[in-house]
N, C-alpha and C positions, 0 to 999 in steps of 0.2 A: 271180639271185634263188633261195632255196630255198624249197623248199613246209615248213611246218613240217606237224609230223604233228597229226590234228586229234580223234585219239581216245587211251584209254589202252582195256586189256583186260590179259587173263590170260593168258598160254602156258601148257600144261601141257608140263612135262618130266619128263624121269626124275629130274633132281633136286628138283620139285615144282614150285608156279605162281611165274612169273615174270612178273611186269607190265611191257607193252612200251608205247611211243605208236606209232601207225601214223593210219592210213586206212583207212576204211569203203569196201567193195568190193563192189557188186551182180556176183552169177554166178547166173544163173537155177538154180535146182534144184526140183526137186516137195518139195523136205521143208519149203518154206519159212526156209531158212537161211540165216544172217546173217555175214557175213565180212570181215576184218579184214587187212590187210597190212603188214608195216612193214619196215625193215631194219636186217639185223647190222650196226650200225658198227663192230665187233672183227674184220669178217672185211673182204679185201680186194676192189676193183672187179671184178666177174670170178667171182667163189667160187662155185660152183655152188647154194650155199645161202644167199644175199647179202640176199636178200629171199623172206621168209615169207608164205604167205596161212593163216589161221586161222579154225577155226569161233567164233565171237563166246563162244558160251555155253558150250562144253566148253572151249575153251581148244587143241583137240585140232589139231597142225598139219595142211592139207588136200593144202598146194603146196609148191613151193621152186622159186629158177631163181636163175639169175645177174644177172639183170633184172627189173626188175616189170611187164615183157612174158611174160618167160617164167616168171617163177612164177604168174600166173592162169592161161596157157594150162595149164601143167601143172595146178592145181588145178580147170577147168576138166573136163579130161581124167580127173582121177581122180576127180572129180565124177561126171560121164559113165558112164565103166568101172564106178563103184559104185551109179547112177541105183536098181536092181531093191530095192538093199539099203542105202541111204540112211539113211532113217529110223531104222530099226532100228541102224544104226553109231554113228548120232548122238547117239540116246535112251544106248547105251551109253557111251559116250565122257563125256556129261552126268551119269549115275551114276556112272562112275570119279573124275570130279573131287567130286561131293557126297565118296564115301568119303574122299576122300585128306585132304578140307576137315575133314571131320571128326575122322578121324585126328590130323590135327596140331593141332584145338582138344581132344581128350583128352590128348594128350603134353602141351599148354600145362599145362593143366589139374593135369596129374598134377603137373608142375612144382613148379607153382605149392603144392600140396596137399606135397608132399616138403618142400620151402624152408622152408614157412608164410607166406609172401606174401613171405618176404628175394630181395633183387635179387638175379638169376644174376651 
């Protein structure tokens, strides 16, 4: 039987937000933050980056493992490691993705303003 995945979110990457389906994942943290997991199907059993854990609302990845054992402990961990300065990472992480949202609804925009509403 497989589990299907039971949420959709955002990734942020370096080539912008990519919407993934995963699972909703509790990791205690003081910043109150909400996280997501799901897996590469393009990468194979094993890949060290196989399965993702993600902050909900930045989109910003936390974790990685080869396992979806070992991607919370790892995200877990670097959870942990960054406990002091959480907040503060996350708040920024959540402005990066506002900018980047914005950014690409001004290019839309501009587009669309250059064309005069004609189909790209």
């Amino acid at each position: 039987m497989t589990n299907e995945p039971t949420i959709r979110y955002e990734l942020l990457t370096s080539a912008g937000l990519r919407t993934v389906a995963g699972d909703h994942v509790a990791i205690p943290n003081d910043a109150g933050a909400t996280f997501g997991i799901h897996t590469e199907s393009h990468l194979h059993d094993g890949h060290p980056e196989k399965c993702i854990v993600t902050h909900l609302i930045s989109g910003i990845r936390i974790g990685h493992g080869a396992t979806r054992t070992a991607a919370l402990a790892n995200a877990t961990s670097n959870l942990e490691r960054n406990r002091k300065r959480l907040r503060i990472m996350l708040d920024q992480a959540i402005t990066s993705r506002y900018e980047l949202q914005h950014a690409v609804q001004r290019l839309q925009q501009n587009h669309h303003d250059i064309l005069g509403g004609a189909a790209a």
